[in-house]
C-alpha positions in Angstrom: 13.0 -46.4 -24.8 14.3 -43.1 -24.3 17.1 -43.8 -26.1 14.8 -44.6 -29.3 13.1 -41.1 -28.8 16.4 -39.1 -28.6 17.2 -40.7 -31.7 13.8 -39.7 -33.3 14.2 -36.3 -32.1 17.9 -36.1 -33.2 16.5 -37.2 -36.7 13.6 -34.3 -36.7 16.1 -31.7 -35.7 18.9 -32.7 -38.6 16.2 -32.7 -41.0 14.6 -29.3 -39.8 18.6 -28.0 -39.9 19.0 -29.4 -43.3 15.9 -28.6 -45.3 13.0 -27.8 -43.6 13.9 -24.8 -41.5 12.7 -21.4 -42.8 15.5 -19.3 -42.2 18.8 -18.8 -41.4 18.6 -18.5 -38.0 15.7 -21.7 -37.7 18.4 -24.0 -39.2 21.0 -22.8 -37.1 19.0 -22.9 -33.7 18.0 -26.8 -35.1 21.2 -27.3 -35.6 22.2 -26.6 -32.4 19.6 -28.6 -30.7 20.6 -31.5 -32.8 24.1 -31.3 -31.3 22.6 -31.3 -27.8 20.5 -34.4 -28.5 22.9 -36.2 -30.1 25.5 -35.2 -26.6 22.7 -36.5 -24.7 22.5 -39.6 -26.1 26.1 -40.5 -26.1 26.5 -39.3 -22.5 23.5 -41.4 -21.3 24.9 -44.4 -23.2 28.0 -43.4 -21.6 26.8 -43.7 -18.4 23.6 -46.0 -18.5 21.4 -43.0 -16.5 18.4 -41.8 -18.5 19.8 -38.3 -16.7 23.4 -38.3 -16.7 25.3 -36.7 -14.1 23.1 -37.8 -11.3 23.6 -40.6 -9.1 
């Protein structure tokens, strides 16, 4: 389930970085948060913890 979200989220971001974001530094600051989601997700798939790094 969260792993559905992040990818919901990741999808809002890219699309607010793309085209939706006002300014340059709205699509940039998307962008960026895009990256992060889309770490999350791979680390958590990585290691099958909803909060990676903790045991």
């Amino acid at each position: 389930m969260v792993k559905i979200f992040g990818l919901l989220l990741y999808i809002y971001l890219g699309t607010m970085a793309i085209k939706r974001g006002r300014t340059k530094v709205q699509r940039t600051l998307y962008f960026i948060a895009a990256l992060a989601t889309i770490g999350y997700i791979i680390a958590m798939a990585v290691t099958k913890q909803v909060i990676p790094g903790v045991i």
